[in-house]
PDB file of the backbone (N, CA, C, O) and the ligand in Angstrom, with CONECT records:
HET     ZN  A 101       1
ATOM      1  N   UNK A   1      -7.020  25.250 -27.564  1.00  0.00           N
ATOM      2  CA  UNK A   1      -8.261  24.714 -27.017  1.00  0.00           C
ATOM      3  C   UNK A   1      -8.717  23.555 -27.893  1.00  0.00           C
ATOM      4  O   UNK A   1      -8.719  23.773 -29.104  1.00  0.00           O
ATOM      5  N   UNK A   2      -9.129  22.283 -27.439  1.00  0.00           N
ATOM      6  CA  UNK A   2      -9.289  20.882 -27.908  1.00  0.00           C
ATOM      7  C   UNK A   2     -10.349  20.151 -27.391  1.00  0.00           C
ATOM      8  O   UNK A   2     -10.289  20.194 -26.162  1.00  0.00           O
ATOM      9  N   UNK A   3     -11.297  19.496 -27.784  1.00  0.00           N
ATOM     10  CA  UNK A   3     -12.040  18.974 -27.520  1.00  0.00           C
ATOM     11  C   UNK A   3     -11.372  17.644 -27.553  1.00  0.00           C
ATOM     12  O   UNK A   3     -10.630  17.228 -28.443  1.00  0.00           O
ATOM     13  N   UNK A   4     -11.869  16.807 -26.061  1.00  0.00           N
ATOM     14  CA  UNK A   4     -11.330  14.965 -26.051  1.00  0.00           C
ATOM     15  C   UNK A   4     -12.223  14.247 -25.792  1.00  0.00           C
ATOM     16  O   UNK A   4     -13.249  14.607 -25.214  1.00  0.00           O
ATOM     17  N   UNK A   5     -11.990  13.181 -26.157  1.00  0.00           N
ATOM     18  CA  UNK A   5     -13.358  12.409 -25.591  1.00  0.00           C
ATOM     19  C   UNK A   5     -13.229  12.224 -23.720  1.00  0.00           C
ATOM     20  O   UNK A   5     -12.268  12.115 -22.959  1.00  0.00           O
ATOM     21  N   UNK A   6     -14.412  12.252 -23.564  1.00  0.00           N
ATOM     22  CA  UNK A   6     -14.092  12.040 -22.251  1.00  0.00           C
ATOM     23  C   UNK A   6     -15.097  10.975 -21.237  1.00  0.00           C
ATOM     24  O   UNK A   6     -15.061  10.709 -20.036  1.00  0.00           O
ATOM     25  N   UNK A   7     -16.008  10.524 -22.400  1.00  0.00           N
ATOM     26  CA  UNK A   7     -16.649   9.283 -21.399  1.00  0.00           C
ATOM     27  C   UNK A   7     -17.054   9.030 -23.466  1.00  0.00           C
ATOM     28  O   UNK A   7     -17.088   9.659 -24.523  1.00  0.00           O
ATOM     29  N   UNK A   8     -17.239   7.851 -22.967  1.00  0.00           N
ATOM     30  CA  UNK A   8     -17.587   6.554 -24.268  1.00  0.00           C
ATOM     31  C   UNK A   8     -18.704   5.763 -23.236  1.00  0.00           C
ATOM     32  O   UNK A   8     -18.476   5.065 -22.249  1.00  0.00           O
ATOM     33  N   UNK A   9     -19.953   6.141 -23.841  1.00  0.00           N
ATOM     34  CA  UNK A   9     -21.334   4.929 -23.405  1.00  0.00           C
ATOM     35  C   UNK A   9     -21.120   4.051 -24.229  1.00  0.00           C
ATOM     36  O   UNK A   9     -20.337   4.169 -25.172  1.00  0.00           O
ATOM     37  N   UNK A  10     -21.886   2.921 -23.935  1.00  0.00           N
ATOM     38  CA  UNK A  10     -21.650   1.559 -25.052  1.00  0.00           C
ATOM     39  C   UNK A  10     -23.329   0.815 -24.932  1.00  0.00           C
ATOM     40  O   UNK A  10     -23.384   0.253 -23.838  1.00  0.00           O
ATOM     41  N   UNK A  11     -24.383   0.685 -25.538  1.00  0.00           N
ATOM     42  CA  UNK A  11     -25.485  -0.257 -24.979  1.00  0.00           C
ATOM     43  C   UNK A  11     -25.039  -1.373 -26.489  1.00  0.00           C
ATOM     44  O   UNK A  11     -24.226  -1.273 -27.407  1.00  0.00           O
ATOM     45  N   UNK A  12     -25.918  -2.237 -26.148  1.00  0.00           N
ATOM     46  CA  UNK A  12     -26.135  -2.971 -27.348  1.00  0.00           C
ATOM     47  C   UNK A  12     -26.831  -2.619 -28.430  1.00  0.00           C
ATOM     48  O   UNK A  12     -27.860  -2.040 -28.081  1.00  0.00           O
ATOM     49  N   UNK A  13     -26.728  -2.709 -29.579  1.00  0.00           N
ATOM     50  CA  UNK A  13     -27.870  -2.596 -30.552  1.00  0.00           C
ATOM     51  C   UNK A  13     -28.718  -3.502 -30.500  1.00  0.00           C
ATOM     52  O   UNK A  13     -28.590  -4.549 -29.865  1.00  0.00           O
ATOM     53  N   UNK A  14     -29.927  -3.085 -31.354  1.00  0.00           N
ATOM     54  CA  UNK A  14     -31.225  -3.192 -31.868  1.00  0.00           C
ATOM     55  C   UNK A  14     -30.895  -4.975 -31.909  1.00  0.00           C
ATOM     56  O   UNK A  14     -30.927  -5.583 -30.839  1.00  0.00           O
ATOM     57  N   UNK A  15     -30.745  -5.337 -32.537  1.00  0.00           N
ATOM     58  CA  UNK A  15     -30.212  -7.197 -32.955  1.00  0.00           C
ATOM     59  C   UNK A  15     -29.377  -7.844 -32.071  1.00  0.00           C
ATOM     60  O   UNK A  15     -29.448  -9.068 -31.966  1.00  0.00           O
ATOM     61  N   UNK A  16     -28.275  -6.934 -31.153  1.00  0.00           N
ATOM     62  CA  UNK A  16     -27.761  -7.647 -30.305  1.00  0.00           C
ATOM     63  C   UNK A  16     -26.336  -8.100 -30.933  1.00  0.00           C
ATOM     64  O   UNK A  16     -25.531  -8.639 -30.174  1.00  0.00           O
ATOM     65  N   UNK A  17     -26.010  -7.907 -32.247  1.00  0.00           N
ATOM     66  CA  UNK A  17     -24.989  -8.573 -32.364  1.00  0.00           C
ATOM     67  C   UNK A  17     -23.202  -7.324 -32.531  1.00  0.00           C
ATOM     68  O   UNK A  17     -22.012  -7.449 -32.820  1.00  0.00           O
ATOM     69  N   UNK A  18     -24.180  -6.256 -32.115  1.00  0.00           N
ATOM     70  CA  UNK A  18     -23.303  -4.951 -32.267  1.00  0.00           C
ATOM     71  C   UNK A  18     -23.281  -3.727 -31.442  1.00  0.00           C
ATOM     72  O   UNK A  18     -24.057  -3.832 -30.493  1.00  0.00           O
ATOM     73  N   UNK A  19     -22.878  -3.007 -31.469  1.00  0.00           N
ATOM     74  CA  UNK A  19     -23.514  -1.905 -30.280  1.00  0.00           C
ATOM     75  C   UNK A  19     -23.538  -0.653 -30.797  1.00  0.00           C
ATOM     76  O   UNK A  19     -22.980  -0.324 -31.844  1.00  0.00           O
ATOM     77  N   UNK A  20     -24.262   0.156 -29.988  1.00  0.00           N
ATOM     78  CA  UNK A  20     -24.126   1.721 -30.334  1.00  0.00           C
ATOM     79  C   UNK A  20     -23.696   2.163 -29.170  1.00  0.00           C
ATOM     80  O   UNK A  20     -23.929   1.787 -28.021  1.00  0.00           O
ATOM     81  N   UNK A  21     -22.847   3.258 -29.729  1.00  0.00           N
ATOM     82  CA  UNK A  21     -21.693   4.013 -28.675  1.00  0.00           C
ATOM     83  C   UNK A  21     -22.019   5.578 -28.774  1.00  0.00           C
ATOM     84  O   UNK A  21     -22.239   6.178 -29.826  1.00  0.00           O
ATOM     85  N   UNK A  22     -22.013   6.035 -27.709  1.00  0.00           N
ATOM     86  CA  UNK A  22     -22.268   7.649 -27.365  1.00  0.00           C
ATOM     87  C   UNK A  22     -20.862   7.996 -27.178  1.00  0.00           C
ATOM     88  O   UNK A  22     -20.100   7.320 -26.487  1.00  0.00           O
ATOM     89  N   UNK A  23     -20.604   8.813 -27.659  1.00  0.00           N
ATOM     90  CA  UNK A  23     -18.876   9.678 -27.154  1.00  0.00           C
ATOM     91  C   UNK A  23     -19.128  10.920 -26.187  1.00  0.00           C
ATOM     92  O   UNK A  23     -20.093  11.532 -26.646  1.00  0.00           O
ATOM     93  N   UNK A  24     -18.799  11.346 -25.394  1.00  0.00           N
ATOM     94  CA  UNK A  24     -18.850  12.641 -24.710  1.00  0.00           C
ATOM     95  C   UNK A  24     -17.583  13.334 -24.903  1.00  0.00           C
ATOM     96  O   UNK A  24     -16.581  12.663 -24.652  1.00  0.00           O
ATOM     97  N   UNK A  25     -17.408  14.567 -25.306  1.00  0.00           N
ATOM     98  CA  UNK A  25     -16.693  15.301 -25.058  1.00  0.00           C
ATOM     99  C   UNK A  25     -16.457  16.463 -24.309  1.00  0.00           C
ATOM    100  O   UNK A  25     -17.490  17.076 -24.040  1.00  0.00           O
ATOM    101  N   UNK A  26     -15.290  17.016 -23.838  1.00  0.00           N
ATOM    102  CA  UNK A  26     -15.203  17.986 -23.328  1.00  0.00           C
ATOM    103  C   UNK A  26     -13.577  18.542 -23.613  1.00  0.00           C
ATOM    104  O   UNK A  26     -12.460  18.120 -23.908  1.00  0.00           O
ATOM    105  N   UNK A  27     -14.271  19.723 -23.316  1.00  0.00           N
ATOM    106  CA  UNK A  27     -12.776  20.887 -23.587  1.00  0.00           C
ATOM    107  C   UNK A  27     -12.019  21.154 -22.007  1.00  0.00           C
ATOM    108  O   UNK A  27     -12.137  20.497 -20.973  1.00  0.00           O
ATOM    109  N   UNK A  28     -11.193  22.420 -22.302  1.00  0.00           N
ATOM    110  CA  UNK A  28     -10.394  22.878 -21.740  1.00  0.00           C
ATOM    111  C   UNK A  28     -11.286  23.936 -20.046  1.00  0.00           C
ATOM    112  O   UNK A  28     -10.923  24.303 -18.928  1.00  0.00           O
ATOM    113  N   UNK A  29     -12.018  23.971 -20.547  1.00  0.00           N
ATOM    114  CA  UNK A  29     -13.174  25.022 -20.172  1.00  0.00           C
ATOM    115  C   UNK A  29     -14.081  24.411 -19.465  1.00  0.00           C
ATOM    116  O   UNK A  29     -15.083  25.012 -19.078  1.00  0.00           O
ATOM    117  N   UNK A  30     -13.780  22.683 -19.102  1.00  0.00           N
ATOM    118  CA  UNK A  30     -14.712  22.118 -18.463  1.00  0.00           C
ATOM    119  C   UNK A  30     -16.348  21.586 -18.809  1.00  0.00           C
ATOM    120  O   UNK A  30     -17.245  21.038 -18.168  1.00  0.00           O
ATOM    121  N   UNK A  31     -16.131  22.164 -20.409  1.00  0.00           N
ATOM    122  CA  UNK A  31     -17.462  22.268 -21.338  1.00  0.00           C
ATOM    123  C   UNK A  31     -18.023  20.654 -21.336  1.00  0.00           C
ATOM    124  O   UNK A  31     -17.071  20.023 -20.877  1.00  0.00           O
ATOM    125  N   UNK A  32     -18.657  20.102 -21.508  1.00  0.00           N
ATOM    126  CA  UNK A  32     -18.966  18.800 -22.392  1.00  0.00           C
ATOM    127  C   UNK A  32     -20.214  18.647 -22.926  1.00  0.00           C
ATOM    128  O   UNK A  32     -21.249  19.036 -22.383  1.00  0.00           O
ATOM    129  N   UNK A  33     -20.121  17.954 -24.233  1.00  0.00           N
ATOM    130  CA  UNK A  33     -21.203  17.671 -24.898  1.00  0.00           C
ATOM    131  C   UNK A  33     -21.078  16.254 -25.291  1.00  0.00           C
ATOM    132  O   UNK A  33     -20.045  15.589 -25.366  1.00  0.00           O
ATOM    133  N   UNK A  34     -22.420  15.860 -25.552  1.00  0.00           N
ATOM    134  CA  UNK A  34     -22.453  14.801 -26.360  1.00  0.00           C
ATOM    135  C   UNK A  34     -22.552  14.840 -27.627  1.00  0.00           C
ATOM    136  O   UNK A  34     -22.933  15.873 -28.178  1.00  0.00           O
ATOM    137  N   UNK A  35     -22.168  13.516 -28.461  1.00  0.00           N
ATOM    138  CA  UNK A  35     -21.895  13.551 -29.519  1.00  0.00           C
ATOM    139  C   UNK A  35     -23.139  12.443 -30.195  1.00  0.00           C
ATOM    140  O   UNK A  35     -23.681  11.549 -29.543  1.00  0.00           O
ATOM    141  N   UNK A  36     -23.326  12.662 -31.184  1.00  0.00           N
ATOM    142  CA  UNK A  36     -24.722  11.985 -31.732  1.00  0.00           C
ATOM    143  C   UNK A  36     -24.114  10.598 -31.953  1.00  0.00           C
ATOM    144  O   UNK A  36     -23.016  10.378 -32.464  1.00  0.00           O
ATOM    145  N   UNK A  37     -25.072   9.607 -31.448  1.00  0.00           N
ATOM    146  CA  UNK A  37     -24.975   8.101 -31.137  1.00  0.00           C
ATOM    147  C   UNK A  37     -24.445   7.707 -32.900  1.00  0.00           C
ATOM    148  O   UNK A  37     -24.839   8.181 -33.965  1.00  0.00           O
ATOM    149  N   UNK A  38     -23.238   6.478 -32.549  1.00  0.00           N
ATOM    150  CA  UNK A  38     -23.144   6.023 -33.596  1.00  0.00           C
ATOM    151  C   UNK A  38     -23.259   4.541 -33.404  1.00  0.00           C
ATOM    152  O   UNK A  38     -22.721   3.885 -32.512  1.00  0.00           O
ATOM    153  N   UNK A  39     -24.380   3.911 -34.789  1.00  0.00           N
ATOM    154  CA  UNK A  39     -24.726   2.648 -34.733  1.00  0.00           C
ATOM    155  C   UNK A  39     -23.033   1.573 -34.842  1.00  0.00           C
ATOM    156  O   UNK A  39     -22.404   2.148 -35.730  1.00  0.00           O
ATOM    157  N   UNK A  40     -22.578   0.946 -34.576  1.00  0.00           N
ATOM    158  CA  UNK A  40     -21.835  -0.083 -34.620  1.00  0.00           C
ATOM    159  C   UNK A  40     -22.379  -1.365 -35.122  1.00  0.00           C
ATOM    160  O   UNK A  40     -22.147  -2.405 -34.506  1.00  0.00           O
ATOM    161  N   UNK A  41     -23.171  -1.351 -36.329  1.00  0.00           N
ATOM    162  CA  UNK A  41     -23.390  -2.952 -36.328  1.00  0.00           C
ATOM    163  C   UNK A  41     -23.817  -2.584 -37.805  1.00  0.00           C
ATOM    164  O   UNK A  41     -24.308  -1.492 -38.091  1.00  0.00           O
ATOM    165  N   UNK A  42     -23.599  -3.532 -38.659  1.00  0.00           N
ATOM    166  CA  UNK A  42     -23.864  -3.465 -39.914  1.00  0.00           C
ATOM    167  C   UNK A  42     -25.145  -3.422 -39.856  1.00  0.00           C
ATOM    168  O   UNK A  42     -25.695  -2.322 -39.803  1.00  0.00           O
ATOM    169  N   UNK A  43     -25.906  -4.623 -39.853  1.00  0.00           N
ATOM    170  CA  UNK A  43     -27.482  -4.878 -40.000  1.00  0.00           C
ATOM    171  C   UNK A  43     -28.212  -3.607 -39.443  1.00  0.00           C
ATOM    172  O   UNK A  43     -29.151  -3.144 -40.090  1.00  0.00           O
ATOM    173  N   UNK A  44     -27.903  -3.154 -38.524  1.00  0.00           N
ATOM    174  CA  UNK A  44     -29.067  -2.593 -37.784  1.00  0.00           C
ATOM    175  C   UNK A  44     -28.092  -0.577 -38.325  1.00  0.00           C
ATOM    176  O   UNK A  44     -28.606   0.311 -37.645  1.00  0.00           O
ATOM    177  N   UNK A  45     -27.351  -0.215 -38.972  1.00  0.00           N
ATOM    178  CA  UNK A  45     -26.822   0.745 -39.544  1.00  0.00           C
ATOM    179  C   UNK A  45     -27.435   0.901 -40.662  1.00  0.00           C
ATOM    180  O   UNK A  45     -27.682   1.983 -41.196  1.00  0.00           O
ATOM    181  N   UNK A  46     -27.748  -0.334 -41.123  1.00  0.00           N
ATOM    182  CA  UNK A  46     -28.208  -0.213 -42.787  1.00  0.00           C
ATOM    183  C   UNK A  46     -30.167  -0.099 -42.397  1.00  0.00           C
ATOM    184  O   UNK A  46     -31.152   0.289 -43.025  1.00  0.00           O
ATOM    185  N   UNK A  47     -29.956  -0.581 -41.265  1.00  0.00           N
ATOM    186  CA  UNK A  47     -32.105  -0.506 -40.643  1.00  0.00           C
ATOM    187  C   UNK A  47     -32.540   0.457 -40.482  1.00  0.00           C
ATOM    188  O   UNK A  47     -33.521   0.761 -41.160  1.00  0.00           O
ATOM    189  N   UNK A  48     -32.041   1.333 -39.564  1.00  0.00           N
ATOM    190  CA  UNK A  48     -31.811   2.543 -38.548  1.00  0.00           C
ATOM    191  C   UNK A  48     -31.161   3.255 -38.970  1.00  0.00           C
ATOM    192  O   UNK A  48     -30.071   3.049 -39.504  1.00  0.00           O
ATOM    193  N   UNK A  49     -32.053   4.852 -38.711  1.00  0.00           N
ATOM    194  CA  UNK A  49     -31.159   5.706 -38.646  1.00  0.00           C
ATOM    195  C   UNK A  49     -30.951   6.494 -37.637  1.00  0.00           C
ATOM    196  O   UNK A  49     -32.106   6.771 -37.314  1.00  0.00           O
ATOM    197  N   UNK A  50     -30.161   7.131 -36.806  1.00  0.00           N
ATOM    198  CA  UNK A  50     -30.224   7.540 -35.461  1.00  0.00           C
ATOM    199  C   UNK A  50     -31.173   8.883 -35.440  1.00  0.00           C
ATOM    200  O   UNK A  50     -30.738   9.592 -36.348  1.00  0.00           O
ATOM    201  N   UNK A  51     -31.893   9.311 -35.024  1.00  0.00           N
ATOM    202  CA  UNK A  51     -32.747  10.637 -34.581  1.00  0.00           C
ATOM    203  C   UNK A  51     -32.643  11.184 -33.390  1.00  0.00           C
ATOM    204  O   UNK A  51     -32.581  10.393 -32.449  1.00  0.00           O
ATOM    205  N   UNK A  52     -32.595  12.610 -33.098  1.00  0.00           N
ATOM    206  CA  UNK A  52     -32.383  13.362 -31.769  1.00  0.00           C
ATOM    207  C   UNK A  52     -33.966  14.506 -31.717  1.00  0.00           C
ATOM    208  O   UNK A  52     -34.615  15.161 -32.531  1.00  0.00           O
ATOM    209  N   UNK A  53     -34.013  14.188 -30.140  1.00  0.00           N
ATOM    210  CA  UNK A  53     -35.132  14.884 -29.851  1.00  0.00           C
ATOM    211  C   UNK A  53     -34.473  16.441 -28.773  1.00  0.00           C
ATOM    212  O   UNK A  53     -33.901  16.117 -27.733  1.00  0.00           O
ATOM    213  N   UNK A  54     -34.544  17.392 -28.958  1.00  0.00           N
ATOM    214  CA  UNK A  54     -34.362  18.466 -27.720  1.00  0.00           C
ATOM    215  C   UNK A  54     -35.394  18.520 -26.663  1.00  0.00           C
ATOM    216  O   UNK A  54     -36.194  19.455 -26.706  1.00  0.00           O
ATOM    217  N   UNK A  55     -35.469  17.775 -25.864  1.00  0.00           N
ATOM    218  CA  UNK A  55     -36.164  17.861 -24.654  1.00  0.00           C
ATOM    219  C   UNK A  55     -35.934  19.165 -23.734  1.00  0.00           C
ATOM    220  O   UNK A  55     -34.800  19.211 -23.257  1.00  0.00           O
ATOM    221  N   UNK A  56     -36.687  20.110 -23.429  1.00  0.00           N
ATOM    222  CA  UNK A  56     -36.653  21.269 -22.698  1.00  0.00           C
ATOM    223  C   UNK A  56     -37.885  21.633 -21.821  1.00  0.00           C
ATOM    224  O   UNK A  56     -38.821  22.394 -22.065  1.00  0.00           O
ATOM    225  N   UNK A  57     -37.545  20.669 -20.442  1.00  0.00           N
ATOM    226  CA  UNK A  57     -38.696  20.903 -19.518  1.00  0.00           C
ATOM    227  C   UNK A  57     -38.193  21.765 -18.704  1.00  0.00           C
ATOM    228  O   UNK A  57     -37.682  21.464 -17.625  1.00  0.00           O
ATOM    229  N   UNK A  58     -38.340  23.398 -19.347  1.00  0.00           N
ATOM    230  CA  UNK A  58     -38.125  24.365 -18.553  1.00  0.00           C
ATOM    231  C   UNK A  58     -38.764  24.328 -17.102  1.00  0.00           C
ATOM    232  O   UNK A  58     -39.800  23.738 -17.408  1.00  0.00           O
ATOM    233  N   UNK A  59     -38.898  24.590 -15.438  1.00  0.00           N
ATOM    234  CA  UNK A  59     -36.726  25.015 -15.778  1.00  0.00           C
ATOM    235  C   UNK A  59     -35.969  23.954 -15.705  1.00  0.00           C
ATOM    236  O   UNK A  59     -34.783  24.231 -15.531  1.00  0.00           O
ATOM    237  N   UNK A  60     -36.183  22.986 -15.765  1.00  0.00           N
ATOM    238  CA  UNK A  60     -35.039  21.963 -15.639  1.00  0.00           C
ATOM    239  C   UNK A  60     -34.038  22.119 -16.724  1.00  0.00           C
ATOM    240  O   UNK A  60     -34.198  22.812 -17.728  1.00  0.00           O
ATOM    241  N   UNK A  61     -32.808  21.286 -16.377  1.00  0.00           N
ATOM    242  CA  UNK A  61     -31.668  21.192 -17.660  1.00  0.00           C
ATOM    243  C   UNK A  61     -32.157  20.461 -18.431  1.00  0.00           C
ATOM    244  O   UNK A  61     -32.534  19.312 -18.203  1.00  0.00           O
ATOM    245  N   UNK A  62     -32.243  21.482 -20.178  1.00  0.00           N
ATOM    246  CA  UNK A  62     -32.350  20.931 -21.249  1.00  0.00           C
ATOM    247  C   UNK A  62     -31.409  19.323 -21.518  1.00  0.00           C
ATOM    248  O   UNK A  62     -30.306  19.047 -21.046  1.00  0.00           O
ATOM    249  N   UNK A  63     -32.173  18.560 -22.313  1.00  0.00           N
ATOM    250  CA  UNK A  63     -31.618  17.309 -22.267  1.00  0.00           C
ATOM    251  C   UNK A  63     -31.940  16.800 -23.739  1.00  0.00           C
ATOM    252  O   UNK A  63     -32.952  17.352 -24.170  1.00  0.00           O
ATOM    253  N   UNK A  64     -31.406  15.965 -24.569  1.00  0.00           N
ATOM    254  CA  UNK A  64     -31.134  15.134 -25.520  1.00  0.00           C
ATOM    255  C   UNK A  64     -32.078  13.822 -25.726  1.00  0.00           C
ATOM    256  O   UNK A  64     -31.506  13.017 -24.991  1.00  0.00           O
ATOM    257  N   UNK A  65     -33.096  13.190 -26.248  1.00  0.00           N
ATOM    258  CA  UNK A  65     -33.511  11.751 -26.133  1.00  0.00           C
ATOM    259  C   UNK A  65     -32.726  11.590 -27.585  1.00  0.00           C
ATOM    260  O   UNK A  65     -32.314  12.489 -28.317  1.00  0.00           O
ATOM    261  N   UNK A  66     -32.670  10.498 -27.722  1.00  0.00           N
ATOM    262  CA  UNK A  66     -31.935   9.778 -29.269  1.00  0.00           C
ATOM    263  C   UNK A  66     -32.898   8.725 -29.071  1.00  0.00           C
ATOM    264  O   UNK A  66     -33.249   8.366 -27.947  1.00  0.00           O
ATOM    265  N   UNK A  67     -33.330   8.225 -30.136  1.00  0.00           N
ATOM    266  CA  UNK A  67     -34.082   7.212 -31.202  1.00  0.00           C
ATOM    267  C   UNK A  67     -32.855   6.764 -31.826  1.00  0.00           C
ATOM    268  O   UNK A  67     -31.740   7.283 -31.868  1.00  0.00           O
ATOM    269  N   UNK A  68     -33.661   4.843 -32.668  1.00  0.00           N
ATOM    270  CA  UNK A  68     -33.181   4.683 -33.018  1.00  0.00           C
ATOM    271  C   UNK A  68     -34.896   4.607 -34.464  1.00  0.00           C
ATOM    272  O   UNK A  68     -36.086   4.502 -34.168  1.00  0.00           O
ATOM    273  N   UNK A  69     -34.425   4.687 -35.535  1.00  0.00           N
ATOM    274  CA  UNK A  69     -35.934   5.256 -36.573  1.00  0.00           C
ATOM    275  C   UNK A  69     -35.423   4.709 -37.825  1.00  0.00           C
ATOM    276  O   UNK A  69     -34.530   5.122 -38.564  1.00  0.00           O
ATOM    277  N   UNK A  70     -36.713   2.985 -37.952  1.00  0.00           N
ATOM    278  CA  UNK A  70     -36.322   2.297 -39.314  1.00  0.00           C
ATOM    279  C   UNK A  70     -36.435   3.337 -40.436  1.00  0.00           C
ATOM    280  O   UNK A  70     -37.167   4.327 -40.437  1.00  0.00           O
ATOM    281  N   UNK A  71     -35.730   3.009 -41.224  1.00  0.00           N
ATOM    282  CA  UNK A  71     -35.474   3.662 -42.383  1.00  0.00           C
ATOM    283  C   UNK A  71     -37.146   3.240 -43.285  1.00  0.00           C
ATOM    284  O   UNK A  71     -38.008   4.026 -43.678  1.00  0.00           O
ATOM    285  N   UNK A  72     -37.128   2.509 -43.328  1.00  0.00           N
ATOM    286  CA  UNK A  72     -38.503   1.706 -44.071  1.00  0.00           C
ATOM    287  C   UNK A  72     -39.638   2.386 -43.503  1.00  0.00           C
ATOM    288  O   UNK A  72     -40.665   2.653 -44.127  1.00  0.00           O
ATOM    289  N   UNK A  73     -39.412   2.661 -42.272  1.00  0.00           N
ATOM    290  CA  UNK A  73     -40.875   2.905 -41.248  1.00  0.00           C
ATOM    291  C   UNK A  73     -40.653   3.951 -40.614  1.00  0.00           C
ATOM    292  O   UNK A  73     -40.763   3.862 -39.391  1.00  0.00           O
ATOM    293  N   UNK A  74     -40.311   5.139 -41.138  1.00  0.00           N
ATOM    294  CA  UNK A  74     -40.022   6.604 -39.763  1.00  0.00           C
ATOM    295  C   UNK A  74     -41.095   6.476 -38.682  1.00  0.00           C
ATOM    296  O   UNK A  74     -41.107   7.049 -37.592  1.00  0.00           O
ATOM    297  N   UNK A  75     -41.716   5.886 -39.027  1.00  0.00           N
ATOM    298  CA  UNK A  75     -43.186   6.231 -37.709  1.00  0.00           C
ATOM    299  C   UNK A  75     -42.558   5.326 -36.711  1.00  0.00           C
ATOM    300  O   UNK A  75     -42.793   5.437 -35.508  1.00  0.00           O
ATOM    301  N   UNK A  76     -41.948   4.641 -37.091  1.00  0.00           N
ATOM    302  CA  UNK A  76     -41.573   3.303 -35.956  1.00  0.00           C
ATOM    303  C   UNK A  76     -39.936   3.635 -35.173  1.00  0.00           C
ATOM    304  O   UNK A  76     -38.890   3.228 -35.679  1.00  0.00           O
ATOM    305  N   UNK A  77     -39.991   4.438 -33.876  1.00  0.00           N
ATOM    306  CA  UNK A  77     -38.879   4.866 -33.074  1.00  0.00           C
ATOM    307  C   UNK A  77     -38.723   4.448 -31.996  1.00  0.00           C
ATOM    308  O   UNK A  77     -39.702   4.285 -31.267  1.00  0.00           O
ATOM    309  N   UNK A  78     -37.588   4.181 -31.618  1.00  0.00           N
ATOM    310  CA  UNK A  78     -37.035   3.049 -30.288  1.00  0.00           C
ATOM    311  C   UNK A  78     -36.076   4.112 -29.588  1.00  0.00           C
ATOM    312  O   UNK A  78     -35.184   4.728 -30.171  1.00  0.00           O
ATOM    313  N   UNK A  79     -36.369   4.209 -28.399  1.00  0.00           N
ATOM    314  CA  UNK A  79     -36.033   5.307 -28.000  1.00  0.00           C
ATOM    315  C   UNK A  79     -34.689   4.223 -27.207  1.00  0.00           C
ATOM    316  O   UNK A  79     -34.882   3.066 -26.833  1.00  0.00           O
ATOM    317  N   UNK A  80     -32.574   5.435 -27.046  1.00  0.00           N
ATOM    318  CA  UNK A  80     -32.288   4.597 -26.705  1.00  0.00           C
ATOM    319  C   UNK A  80     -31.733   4.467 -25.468  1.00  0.00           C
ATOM    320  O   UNK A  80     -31.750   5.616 -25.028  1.00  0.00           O
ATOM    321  N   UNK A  81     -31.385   3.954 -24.873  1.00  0.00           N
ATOM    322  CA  UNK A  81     -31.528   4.382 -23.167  1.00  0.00           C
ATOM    323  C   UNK A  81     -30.111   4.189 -23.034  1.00  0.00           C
ATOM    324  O   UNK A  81     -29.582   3.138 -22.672  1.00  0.00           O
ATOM    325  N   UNK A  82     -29.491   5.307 -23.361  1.00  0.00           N
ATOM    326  CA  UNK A  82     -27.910   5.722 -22.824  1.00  0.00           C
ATOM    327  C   UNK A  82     -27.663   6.527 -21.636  1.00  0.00           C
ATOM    328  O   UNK A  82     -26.509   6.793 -21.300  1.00  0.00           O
TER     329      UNK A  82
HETATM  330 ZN    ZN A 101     -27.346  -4.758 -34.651  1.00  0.00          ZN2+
END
């Protein structure tokens, strides 16, 4: 039993000159999860740090928001639309 990737999101980053990529995986079992956003861009890796929210508007399906949260400024979060 193996987990593969099985969808790759891509948006741009924060500056534009790099991107952040979501991986999805899934198994054998039809399972899939996501995998916590990784920044792709120097500048905005060394700015940002990625943050996850558990959204659970019972009954709906529990769901994931990701931020992106300056390092300098935690109060200051950019939510990212994957
Ligand atoms: Zn960037």
């Amino acid at each position: 039993m193996s987990w593969e990737v099985t969808n790759k999101k891509s948006i741009k980053c924060l500056c534009g000159k790099g991107s952040i990529v979501q991986e999805t995986i899934g198994d054998d079992w039809n399972r899939h999860k996501d995998k916590e956003p990784i920044i792709e861009c120097e500048e905005c890796s060394q700015k940002y740090k990625i943050d996850s929210e558990c959204i659970c508007p019972k009954p709906y399906h529990d769901y994931t928001n990701y931020y992106c949260v300056e390092k300098e400024n935690p109060s200051k979060k950019i939510t990212l639309d994957l």
